[in-house]
PyMOL commands that place a pseudoatom at each C-alpha (Angstrom):
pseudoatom trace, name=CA, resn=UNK, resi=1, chain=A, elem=C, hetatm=0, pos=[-4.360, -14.923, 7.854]
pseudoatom trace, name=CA, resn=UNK, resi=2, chain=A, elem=C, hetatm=0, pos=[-2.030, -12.304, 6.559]
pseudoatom trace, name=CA, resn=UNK, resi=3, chain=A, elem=C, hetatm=0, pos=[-3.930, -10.119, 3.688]
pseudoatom trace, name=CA, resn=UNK, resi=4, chain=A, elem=C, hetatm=0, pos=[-1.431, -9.181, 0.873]
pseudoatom trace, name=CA, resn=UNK, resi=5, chain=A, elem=C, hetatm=0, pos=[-1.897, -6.592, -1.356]
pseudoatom trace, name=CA, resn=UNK, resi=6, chain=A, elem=C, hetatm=0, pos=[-2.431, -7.473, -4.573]
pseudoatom trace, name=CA, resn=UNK, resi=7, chain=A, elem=C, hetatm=0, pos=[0.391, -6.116, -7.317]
pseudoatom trace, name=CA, resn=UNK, resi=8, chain=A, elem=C, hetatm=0, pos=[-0.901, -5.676, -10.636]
pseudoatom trace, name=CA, resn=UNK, resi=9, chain=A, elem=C, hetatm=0, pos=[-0.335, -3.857, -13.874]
pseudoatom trace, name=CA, resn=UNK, resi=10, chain=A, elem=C, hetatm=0, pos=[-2.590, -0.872, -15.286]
pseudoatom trace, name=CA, resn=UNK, resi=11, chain=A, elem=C, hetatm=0, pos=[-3.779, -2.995, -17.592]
pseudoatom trace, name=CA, resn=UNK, resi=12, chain=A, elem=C, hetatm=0, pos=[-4.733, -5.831, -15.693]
pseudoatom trace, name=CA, resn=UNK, resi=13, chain=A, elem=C, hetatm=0, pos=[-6.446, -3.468, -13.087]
pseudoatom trace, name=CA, resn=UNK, resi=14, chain=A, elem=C, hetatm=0, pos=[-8.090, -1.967, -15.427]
pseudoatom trace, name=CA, resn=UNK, resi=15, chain=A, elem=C, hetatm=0, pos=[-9.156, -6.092, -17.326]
pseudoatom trace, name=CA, resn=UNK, resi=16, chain=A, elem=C, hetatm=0, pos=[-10.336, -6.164, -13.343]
pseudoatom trace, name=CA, resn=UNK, resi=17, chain=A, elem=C, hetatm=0, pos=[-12.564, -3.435, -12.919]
pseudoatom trace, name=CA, resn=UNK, resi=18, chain=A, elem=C, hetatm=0, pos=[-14.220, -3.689, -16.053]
pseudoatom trace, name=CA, resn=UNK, resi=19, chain=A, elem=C, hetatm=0, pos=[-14.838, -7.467, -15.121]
pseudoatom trace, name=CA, resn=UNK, resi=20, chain=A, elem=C, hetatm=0, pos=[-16.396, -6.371, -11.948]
pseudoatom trace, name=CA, resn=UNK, resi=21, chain=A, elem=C, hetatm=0, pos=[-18.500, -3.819, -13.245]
pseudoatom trace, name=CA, resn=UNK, resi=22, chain=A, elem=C, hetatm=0, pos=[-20.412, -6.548, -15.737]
pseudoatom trace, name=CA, resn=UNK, resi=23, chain=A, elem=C, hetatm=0, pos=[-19.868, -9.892, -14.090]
pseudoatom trace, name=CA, resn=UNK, resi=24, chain=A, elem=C, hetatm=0, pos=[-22.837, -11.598, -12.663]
pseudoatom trace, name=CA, resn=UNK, resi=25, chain=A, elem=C, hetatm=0, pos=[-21.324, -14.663, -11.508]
pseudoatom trace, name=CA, resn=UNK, resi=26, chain=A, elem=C, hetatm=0, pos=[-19.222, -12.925, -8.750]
pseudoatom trace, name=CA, resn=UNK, resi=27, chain=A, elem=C, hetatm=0, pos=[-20.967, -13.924, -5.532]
pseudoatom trace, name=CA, resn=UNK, resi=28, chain=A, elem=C, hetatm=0, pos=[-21.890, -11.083, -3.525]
pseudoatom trace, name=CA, resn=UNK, resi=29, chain=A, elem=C, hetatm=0, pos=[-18.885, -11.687, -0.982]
pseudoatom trace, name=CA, resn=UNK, resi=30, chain=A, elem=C, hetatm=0, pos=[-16.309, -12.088, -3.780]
pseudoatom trace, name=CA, resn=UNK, resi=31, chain=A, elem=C, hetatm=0, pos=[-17.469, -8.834, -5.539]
pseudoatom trace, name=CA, resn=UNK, resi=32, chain=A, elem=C, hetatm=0, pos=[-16.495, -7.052, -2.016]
pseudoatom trace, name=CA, resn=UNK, resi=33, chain=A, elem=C, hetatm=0, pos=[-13.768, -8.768, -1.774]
pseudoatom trace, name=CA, resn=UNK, resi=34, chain=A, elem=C, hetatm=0, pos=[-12.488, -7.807, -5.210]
pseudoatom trace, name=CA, resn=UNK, resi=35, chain=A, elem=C, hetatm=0, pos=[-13.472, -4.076, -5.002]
pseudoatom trace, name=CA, resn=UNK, resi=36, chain=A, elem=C, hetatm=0, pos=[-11.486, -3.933, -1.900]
pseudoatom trace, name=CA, resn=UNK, resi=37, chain=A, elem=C, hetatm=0, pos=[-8.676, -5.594, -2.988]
pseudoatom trace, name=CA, resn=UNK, resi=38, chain=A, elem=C, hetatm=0, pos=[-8.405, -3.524, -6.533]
pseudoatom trace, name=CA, resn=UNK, resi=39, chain=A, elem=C, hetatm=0, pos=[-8.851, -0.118, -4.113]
pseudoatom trace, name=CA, resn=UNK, resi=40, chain=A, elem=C, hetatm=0, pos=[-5.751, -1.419, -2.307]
pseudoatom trace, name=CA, resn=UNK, resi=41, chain=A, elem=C, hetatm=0, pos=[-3.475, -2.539, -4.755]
pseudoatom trace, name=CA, resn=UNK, resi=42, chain=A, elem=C, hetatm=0, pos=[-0.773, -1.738, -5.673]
pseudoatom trace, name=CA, resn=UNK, resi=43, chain=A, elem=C, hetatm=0, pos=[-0.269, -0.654, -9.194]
pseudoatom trace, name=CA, resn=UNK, resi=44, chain=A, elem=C, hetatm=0, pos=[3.248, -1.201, -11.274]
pseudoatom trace, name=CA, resn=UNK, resi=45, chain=A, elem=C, hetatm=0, pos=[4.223, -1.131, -14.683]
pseudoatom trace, name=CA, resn=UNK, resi=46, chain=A, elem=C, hetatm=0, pos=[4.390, -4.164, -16.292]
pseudoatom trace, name=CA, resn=UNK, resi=47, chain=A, elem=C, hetatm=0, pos=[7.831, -4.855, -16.296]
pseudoatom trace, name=CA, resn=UNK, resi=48, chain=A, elem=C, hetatm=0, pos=[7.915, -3.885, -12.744]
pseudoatom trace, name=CA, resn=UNK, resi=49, chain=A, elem=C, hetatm=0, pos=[5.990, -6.770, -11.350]
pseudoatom trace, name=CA, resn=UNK, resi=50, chain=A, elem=C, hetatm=0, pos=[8.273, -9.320, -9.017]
pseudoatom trace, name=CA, resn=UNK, resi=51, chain=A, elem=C, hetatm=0, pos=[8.715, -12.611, -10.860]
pseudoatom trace, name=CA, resn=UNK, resi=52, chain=A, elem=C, hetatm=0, pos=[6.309, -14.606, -8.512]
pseudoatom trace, name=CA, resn=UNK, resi=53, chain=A, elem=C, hetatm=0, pos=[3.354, -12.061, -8.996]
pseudoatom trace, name=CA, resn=UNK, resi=54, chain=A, elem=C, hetatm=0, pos=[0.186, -14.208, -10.948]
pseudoatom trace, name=CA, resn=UNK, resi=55, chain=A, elem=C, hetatm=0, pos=[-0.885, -12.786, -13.842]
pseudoatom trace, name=CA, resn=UNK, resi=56, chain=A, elem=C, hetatm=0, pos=[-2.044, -13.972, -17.228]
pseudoatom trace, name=CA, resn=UNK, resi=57, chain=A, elem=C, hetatm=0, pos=[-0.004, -16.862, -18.554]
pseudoatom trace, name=CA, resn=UNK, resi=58, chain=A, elem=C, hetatm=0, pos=[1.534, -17.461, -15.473]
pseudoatom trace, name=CA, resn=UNK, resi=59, chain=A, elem=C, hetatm=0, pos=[1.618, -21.372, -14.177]
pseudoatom trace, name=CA, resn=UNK, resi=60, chain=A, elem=C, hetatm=0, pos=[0.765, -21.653, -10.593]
pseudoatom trace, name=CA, resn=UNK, resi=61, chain=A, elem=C, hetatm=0, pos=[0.722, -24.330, -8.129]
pseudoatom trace, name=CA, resn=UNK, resi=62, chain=A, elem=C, hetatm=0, pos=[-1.324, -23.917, -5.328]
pseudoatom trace, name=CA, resn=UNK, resi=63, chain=A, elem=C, hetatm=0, pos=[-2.871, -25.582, -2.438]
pseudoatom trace, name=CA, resn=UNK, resi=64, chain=A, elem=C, hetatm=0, pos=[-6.519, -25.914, -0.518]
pseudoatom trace, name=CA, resn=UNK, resi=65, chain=A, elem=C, hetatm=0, pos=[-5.291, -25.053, 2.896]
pseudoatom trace, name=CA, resn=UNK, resi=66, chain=A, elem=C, hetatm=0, pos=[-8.396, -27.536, 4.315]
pseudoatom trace, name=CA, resn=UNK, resi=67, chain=A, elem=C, hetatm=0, pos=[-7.810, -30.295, 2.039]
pseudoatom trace, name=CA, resn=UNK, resi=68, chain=A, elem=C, hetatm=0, pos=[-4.430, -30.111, 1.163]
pseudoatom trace, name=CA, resn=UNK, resi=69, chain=A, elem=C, hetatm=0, pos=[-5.167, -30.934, -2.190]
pseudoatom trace, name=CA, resn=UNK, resi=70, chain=A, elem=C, hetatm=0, pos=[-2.458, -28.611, -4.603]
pseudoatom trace, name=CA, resn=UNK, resi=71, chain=A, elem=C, hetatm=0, pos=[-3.400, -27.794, -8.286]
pseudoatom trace, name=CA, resn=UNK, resi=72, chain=A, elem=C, hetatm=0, pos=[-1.675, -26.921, -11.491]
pseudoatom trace, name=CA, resn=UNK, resi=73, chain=A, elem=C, hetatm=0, pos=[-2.717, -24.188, -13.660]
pseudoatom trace, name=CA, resn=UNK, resi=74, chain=A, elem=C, hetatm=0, pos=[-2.271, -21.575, -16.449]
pseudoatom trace, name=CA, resn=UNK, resi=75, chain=A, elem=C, hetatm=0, pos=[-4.122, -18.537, -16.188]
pseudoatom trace, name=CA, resn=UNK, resi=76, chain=A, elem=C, hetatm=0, pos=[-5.598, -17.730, -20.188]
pseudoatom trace, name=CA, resn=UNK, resi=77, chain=A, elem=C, hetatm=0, pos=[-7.938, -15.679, -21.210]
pseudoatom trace, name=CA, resn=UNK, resi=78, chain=A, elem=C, hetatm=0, pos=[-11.418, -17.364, -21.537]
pseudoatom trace, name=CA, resn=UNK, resi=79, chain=A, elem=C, hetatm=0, pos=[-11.402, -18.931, -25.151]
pseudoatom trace, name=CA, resn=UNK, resi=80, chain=A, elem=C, hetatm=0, pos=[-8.142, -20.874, -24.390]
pseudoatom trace, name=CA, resn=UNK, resi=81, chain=A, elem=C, hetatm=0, pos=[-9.534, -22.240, -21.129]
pseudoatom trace, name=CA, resn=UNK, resi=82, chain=A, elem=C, hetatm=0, pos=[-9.149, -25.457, -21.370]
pseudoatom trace, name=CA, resn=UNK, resi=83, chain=A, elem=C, hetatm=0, pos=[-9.436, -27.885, -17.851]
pseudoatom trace, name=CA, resn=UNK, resi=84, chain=A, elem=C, hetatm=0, pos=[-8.082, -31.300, -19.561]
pseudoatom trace, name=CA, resn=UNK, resi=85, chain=A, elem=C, hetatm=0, pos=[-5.022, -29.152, -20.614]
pseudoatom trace, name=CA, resn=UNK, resi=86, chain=A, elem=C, hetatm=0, pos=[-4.843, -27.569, -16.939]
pseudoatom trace, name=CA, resn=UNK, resi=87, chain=A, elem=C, hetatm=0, pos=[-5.725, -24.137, -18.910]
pseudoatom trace, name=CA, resn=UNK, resi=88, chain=A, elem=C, hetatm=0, pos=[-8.120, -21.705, -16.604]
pseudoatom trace, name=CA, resn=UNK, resi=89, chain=A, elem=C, hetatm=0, pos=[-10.085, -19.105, -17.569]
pseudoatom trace, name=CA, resn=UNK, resi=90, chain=A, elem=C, hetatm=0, pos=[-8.511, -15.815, -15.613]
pseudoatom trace, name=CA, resn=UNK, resi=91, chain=A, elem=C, hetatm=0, pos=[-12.218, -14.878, -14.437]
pseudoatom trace, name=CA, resn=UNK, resi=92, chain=A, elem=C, hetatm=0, pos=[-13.331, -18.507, -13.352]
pseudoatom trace, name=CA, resn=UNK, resi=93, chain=A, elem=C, hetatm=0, pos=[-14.108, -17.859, -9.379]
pseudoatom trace, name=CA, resn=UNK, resi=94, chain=A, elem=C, hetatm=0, pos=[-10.318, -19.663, -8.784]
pseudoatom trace, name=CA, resn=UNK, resi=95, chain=A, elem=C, hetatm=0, pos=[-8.579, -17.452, -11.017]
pseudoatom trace, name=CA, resn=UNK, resi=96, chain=A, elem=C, hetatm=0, pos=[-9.939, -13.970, -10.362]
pseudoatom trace, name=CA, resn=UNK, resi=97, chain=A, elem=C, hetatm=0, pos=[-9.001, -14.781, -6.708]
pseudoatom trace, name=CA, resn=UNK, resi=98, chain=A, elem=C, hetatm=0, pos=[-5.193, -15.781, -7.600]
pseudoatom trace, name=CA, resn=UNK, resi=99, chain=A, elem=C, hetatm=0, pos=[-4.461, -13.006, -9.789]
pseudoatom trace, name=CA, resn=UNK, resi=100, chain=A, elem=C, hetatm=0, pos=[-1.958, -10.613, -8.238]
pseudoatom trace, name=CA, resn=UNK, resi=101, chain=A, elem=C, hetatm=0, pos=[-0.874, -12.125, -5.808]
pseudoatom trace, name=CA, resn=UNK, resi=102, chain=A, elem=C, hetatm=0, pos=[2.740, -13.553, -4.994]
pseudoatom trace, name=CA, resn=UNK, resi=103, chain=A, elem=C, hetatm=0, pos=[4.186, -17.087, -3.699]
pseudoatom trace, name=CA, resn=UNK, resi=104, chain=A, elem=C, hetatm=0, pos=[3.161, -17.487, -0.202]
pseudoatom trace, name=CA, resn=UNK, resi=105, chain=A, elem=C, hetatm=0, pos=[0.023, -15.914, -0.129]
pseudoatom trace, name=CA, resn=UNK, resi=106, chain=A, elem=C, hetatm=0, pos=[-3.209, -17.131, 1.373]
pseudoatom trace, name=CA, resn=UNK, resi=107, chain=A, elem=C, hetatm=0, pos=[-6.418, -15.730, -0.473]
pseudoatom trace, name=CA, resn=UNK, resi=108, chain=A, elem=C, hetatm=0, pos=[-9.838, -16.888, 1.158]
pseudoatom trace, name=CA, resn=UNK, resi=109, chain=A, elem=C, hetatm=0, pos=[-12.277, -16.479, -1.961]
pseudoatom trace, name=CA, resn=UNK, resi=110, chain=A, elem=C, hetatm=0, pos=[-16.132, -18.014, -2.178]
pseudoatom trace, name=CA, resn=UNK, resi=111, chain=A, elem=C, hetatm=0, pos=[-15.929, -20.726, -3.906]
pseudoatom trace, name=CA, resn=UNK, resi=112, chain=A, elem=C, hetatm=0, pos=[-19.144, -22.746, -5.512]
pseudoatom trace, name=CA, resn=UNK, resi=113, chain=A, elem=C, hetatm=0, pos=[-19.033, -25.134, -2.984]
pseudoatom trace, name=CA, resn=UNK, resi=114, chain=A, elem=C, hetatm=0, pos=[-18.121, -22.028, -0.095]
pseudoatom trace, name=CA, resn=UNK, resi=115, chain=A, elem=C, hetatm=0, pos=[-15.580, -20.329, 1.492]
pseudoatom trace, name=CA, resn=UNK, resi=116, chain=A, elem=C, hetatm=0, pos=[-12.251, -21.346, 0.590]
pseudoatom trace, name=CA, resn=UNK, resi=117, chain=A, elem=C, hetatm=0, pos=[-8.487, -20.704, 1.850]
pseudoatom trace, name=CA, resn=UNK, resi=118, chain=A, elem=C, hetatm=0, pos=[-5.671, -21.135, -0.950]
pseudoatom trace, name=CA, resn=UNK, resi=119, chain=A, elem=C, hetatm=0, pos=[-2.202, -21.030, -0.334]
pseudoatom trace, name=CA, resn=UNK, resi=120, chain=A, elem=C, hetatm=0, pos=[0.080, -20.126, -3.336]
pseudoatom trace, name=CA, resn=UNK, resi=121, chain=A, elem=C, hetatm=0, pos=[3.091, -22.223, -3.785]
pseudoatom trace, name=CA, resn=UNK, resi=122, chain=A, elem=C, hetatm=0, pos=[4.734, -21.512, -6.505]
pseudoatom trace, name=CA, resn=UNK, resi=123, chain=A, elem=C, hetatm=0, pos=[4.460, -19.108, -9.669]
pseudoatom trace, name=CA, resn=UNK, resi=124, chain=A, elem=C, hetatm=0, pos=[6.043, -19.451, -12.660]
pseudoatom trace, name=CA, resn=UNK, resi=125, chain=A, elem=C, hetatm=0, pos=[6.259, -18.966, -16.533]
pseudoatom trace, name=CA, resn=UNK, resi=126, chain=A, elem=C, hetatm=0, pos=[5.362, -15.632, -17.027]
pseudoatom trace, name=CA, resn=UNK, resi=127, chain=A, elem=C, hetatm=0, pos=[6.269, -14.471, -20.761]
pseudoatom trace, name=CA, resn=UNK, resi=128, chain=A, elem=C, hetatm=0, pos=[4.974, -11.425, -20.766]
pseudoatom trace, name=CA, resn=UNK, resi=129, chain=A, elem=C, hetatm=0, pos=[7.131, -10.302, -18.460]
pseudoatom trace, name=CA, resn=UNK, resi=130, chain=A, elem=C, hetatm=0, pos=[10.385, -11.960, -19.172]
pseudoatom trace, name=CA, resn=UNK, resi=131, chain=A, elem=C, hetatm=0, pos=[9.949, -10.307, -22.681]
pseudoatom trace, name=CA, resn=UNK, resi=132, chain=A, elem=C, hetatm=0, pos=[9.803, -7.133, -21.699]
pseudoatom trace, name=CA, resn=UNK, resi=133, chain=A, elem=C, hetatm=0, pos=[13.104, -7.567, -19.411]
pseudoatom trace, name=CA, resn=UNK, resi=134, chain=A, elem=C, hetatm=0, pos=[14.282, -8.871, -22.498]
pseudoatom trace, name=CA, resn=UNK, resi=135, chain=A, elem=C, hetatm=0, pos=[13.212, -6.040, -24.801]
pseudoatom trace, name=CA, resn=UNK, resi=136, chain=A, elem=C, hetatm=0, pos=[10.771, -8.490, -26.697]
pseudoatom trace, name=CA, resn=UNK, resi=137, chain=A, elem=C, hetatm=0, pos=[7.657, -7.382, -28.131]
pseudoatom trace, name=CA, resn=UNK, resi=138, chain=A, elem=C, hetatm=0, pos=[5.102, -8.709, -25.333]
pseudoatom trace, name=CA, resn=UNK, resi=139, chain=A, elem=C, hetatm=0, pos=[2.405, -8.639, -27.701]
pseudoatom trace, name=CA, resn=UNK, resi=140, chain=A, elem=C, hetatm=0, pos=[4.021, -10.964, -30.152]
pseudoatom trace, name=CA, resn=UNK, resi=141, chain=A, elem=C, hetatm=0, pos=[4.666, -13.485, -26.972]
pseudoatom trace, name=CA, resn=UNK, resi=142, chain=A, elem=C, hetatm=0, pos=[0.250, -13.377, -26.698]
pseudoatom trace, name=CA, resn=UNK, resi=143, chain=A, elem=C, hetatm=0, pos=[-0.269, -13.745, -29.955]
pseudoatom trace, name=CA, resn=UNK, resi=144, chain=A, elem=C, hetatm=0, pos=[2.025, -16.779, -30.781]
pseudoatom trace, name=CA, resn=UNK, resi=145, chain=A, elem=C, hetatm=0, pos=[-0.141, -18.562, -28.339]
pseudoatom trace, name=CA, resn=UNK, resi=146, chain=A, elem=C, hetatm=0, pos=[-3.503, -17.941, -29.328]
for i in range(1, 146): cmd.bond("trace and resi %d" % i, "trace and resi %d" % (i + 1))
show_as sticks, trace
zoom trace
């Protein structure tokens, strides 16, 4: 398996390491695995990020390389998590391990039921960035969907 780097904004590095600092639920693999990821990443401004890099509000499609099961999500922040609605939670084991990375990647990430590989297939939707390309207020993109 090829490893990626992940490409992520400031920000969003920054959402990471804090998360990793206080997060008990990270298995002890997937804290590793995020530490050495975040150490190797590589950092852009937000506007910079490719199209096809996950990051909040993105919609992803994405595959269980074992199973070949695919899944549909939106990566939110926690309180609009919402599984019925195909909303996750950006620091649910699944969606810590997709953020940052592009189409075509393969993350292996520790998954409750154990090690998992995940193929991403397709990212799309994200507003944040298309409104700064735009010149939009990013912010006022968030808050119209809280």
């Amino acid at each position: 398996m090829k490893k990626e780097p992940l490409m992520i904004s400031r920000k969003n590095l920054d959402l990471l390491k804090t998360h990793l600092k206080s997060s008990t639920n990270l298995s002890a693999f997937n804290q590793l695995k995020l530490k050495d990821e975040l150490k190797n990443a590589i950092v852009l401004k937000s506007e910079e990020l490719p199209e096809d890099v996950i990051t909040l509000y993105s919609e992803v499609r994405f595959k269980d390389v074992e199973t070949e099961q695919e899944f549909n999500y939106q990566l939110v922040n926690p309180a609009q998590a919402n599984m019925r609605e195909g909303k996750l939670s950006i620091y649910v084991p699944i969606g810590i391990a997709l953020f940052g990375y592009r189409s075509g990647a393969e993350i292996q990430w520790e998954m409750p039921n154990g090690l998992r590989t995940f193929k991403v297939l397709e990212v799309k939707n994200q507003p944040q960035l298309s409104a700064m390309k735009t010149g939009l207020n990013p912010q006022a993109i968030i808050d119209a969907r809280v």
